[in-house]
Structures are given as structure tokens and as C-alpha cells.
NUKEDREN-86008 format. One line per 10 residues: number of its first residue (from 1); for each residue x, y, z of C-alpha. Coordinates in steps of 0.25 Angstrom, whole numbers, plus 5000, padded with zeros to 4 digits. Each point is the difference from the previous one (the first is absolute). Example, Ala and Ser with C-alpha at 12.3 -4.5 7.8 and 13.67 -1.06 7.14 Angstrom:
<recs>
1) 5049,4982,5031  5006,5014,4998 $
</recs>
This chain:
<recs>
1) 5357,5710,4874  4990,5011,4999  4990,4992,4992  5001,4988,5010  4998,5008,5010  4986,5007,4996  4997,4984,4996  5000,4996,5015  4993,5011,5003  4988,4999,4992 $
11) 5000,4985,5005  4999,5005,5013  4990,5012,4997  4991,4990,4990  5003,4986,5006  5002,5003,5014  4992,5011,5002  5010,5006,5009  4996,5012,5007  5005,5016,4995 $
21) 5009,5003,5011  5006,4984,4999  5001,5005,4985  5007,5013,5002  5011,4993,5010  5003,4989,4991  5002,5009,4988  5010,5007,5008  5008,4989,5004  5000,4995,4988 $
31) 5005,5011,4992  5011,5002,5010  5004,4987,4995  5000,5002,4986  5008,5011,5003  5010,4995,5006  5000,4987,4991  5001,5012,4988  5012,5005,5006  5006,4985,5001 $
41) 4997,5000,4985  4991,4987,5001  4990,5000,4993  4994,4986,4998  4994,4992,5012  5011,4987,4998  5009,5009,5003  4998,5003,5015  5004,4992,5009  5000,4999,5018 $
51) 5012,5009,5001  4995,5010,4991  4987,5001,5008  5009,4998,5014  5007,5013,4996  4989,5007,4994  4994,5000,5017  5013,5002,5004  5001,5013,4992  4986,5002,5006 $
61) 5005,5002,5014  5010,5010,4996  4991,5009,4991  5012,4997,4989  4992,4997,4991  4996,5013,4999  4986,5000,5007  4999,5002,5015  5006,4990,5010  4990,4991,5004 $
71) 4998,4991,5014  4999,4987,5000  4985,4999,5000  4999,5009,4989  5011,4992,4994  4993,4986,5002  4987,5008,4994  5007,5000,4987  5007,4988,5000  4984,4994,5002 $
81) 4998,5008,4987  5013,4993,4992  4996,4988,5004  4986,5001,4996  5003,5004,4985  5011,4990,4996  4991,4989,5008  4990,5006,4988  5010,5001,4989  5005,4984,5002 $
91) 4986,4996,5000  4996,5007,4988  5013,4995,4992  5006,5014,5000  5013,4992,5006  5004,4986,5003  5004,5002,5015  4995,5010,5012  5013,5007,5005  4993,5007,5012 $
101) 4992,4986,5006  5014,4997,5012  5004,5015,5001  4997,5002,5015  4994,5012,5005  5006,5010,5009  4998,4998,5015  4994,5011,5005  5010,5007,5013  4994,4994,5013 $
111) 4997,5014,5007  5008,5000,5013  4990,5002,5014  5001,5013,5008  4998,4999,5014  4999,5010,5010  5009,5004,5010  4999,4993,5013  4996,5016,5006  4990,5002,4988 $
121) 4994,4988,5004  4998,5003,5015  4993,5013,4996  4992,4993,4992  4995,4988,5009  5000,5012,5013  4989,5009,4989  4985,4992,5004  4994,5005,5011  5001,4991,5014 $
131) 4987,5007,5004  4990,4996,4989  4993,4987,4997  5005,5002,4985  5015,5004,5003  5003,4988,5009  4995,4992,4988  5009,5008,4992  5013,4999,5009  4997,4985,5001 $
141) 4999,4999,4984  5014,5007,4997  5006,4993,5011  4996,4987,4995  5004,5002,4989  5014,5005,5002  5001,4988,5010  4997,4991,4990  5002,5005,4986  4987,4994,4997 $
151) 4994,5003,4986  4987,5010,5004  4990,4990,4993  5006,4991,5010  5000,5010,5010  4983,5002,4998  4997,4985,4998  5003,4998,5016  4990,4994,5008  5003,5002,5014 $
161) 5000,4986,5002  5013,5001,4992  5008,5006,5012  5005,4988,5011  5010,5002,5010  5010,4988,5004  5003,5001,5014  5012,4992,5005  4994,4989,5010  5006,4999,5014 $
171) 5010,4992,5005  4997,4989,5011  5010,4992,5006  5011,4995,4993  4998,5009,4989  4988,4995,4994  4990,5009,4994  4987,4998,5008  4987,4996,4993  4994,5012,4993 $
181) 4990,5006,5013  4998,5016,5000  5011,5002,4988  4993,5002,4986  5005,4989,4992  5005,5001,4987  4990,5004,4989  4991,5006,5011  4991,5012,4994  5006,5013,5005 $
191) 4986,5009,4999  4995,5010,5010  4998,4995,5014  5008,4987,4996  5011,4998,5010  5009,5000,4988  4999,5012,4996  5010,5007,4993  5010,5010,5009  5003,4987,5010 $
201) 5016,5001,5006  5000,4986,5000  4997,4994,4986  5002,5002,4986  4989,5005,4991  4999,4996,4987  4991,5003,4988  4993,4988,4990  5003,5008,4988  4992,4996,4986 $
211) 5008,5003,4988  5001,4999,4985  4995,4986,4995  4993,4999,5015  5012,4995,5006  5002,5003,5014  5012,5003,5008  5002,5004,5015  5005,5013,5004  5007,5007,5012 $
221) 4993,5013,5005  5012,5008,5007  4996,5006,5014  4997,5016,4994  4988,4994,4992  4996,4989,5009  4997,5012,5011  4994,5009,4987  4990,4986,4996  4996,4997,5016 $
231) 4998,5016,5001  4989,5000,4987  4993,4986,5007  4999,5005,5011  4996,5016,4999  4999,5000,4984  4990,4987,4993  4990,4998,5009  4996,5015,4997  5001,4998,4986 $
241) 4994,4986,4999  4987,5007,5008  4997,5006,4989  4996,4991,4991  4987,5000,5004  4991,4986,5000  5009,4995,4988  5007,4989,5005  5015,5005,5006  5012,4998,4992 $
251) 5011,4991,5003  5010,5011,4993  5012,5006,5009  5000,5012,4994  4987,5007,4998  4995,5012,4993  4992,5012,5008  4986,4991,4996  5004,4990,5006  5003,4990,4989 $
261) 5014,4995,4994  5010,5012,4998  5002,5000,4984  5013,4998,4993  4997,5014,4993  4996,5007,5016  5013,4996,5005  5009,5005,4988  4993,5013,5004  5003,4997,5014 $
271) 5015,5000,4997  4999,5010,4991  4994,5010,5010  5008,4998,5012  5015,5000,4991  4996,5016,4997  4996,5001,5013  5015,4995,5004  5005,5010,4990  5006,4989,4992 $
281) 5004,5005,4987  5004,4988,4990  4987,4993,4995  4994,4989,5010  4992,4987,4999  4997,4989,5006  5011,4991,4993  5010,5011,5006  4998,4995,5013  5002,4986,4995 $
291) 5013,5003,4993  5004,5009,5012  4997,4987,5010  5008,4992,4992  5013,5011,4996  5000,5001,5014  5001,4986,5005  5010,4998,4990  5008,5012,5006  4998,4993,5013 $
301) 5006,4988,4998  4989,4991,4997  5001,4989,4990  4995,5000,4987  4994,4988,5002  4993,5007,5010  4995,5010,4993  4994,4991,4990  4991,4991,5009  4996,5015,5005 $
311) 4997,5005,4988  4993,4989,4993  5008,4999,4988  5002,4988,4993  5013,5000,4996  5013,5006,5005  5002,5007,4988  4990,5010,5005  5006,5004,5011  5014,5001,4995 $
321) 4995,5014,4995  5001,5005,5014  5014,4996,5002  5003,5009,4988  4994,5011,5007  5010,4999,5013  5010,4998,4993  4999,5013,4991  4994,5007,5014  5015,4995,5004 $
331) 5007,5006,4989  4994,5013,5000  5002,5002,5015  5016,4995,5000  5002,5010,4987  4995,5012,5009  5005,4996,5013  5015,4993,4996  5010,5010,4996  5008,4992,4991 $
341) 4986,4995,4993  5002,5008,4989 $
</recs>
């Protein structure tokens, strides 16, 4: 197998003009191969077949055949590398069929979500500043986007017109809502000054929220960061949005110390800044506030459904992975605190 190895391997060095390193990797998972095909005895390519390959990833997992144990993606690295020589071999006539062409790769683990603690993530939104132009835009960041479990790309791309509050109407006689009058209607734009603004007692504000595929959904905005956004409108933005000089002002929430659209990369540091502030030790990002908001909805008692629309995800499957997470959250807390758990 030695000398059909090298072969595919010119052809990728000559033919294909593959790079060094590309090269170097192949050669590597191929020879693993050919060892382990060695040790099997086979020596002629008709001879392999699915299942021959099918063990030879299984034994790549467990390191036993004889190399170190390899993840899944490094495992699916050398299946691509099989694959791509027997594809050779078959259309070079080296062998009549191509044993590796339906042997499915291995599914990489779906890492499970940390979330913070419901006490880490208090320090954390409590950590900007009240005082300061920039902290209140901080503090109305983070507690956006634990409220929401909005994406941060999301999170920067609102406009202020984005924000509506939906004010239950009055009741006249006979229970009849009255015609819409001093009560902001539905879709009404929350901005500064507006008599929508957000932080209200008697209305629900919601957030026009553009995700992936620029499909928009509707979200709640809980009363902690309503209070948070109405405090950065009122005492926060209109500094900030000063500053832009005679450009023309932009339309964006959340805005940067000059005045123009906070960046994707400003509020990663944002985050970043405030958590060792907190004193929170575990690594942080913006998509830990997004699995914390939906962990602890979930813990809650909100339904999946529920956390879905919130989320933006397309399908369910998505956001099973959070019921996974309880559930172990569950396990672990009975095993310490049962005494018959063990």
C-alpha cells in the first residue's frame, strides 16, 4: 500500500498543486492507514471494504490503533484524506469500486452552553457606571442582552426606532377598548421624548429584532432593562449622539464614544471589561449572556417554544440543546443534595 500511497500523493503535489502543510497532513493520515491496513494483512486495494474503513475510525477514537486517540474532527480530517485517495485509486483503474465514497463521517460532540449563575450575572449587569454617559450605555447593553438573548450583531444593528411600546388601551363602557387617543399604539416608535418611551408601568415594550437571513422577530424587553434603555435615552444617547459633529446623526441604539454606531468588536470588549470587573472567573462573551437568558428561562418554566421565537432559531432542534443543560444542572444538584443519590 506503500507505493499507492506515495502515487496520490505525487498527484496531489504535481497535479493538484497542493500546498506543503496540506501535503504533510495528508502523508500522515495516510500512513496511518497503511498501517493499520498492514496489520490487517491486506494488501491489495479490492480488498477493502466499508467496514474495514468504519473500524479503522473507530480504532481512531480509542488510539488503539496504536497512534494517539483522536476527536472527531480530527477524525473526520482523516476520513476526508481516505476518501480522497480511493476516489483517486477508482478513477485511475487501481480498483474497480471505492469503498470509502458512503462511509459517513463522524459528527463532531455539540459542545454544551455555559451559563452563569443567576448571582454572577447580577454582578455583572450591576458593574457599569449609572453616573457616566458610557456606563449607562453599558448597563443598557448587558441588560438588553441578558433580557433578550439577542446575538450581539443583533444587539448593535438596532436603530432606535426599533424599541415600540404596546400600551393596553382603556376600557369604556361596556368593556370596549376606547379609540386609541393619548395611548401609543401598537408599532409606535419608543425614541427619546416619545411618549413611548421604554420604562412605562403600563405597557409592554418590545424590540424589532433583525436576525440571520434578515428575518425579524418581536421581542419582550423585561422591566430591569427597560428601566436600564429609558435611563441611557434619556441621560446617556443624546450626549454621545452630540458628538458626531455636522455628520448626519446616527439612527443606531447603541452608540460608540464618537458618537457613531457601537461596533460588534467595542461591545465584545465592553463585556469583556465589566465580567473582570465583576470578578467573574469562567471566560465570558457575548453569546454567554445569550445561553444564560435562555438556561434560565428554561429553569424557570418557560416553554421551549418560547425560547425559540426569543431566540430566533429556526428550528427546535436548536434549542433542545438547553433542555440538555437543566437537565444535567438537575442531576448534578440531586447527586450532592439527596442522600440516597449515590
Amino acid at each position: 500500500m506503500g507505493a499507492e500511497i506515495e502515487d496520490y500523493l505525487t498527484h496531489l503535489r504535481i497535479e493538484r498543486g497542493s500546498a506543503a502543510n496540506t501535503l504533510s497532513s495528508y502523508r500522515n493520515d495516510l500512513l496511518r492507514y497503511g498501517a493499520f491496513l498492514l496489520e490487517r494483512e491486506i494488501t491489495a486495494l479490492r480488498a477493502i471494504d466499508e467496514t474495514l474503513i468504519a473500524d479503522f475510525l473507530q480504532r481512531l477514537s480509542t488510539g488503539d490503533d496504536g497512534g494517539s486517540a483522536l476527536s472527531q474532527r480530527s477524525m473526520a480530517r482523516v476520513l476526508a484524506s481516505v476518501r480522497g485517495a480511493h476516489r483517486y485509486w477508482a478513477g485511475e483503474g487501481r480498483t474497480t469500486h471505492d469503498p470509502a465514497k458512503h462511509v459517513a463521517a463522524p459528527k463532531p460532540r455539540q459542545s454544551l452552553p455555559k451559563a452563569l449563575s443567576v448571582d454572577e450575572v447580577t454582578r455583572l449587569l450591576d458593574a457599569p457606571s449609572r453616573d457616566t454617559e458610557l456606563g449607562r450605555r453599558d448597563r443598557a447593553l448587558l441588560e438588553f442582552l441578558y433580557a433578550t438573548g439577542a446575538r450581539i450583531t443583533e444587539a448593535v444593528s438596532l436603530d432606535v426606532d426599533d424599541i415600540h411600546e404596546i400600551r393596553a388601551a382603556p376600557v369604556g363602557a361596556g368593556g370596549a377598548p376606547t379609540t386609541p387617543g393619548s395611548s401609543a399604539e401598537p408599532g409606535s416608535s419608543a425614541g427619546p421624548g416619545s411618549s413611548a418611551e421604554p420604562g412605562g408601568t403600563d405597557g409592554l415594550v418590545i424590540v424589532r429584532v433583525t436576525g440571520k437571513g434578515d428575518k425579524q422577530r418581536m421581542v419582550p424587553v423585561g422591566r430591569y432593562a427597560q428601566q436600564a434603555i429609558n435611563d441611557y435615552l434619556t441621560a446617556g444617547r443624546p450626549g454621545l449622539a452630540a458628538r458626531i459633529g455636522r455628520r448626519a446623526p446616527s439612527p443606531g441604539l447603541f452608540l460608540n464614544k464618537l458618537g457613531g454606531r457601537l461596533s460588534r468588536q467595542s461591545a465584545w470588549t465592553v463585556l469583556q471589561n465589566h465580567a473582570a470587573a465583576a470578578e467573574i472567573t469562567q471566560e465570558v462573551s457575548p453569546h454567554t449572556l445569550r445561553h444564560s437568558c435562555a438556561t434560565h428561562l428554561l429553569e424557570g418554566g418557560a416553554g421551549i417554544r418560547l425560547v425559540q421565537e426569543m431566540l430566533g432559531h429556526a428550528s427546535v432542534t436548536t434549542t433542545q440543546i438547553y433542555t440538555k443543560v437543566t437537565a444535567e444542572a438537575l442531576q448534578e444538584s440531586y447527586a450532592t443534595a439527596h442522600p440516597r443519590a449515590r
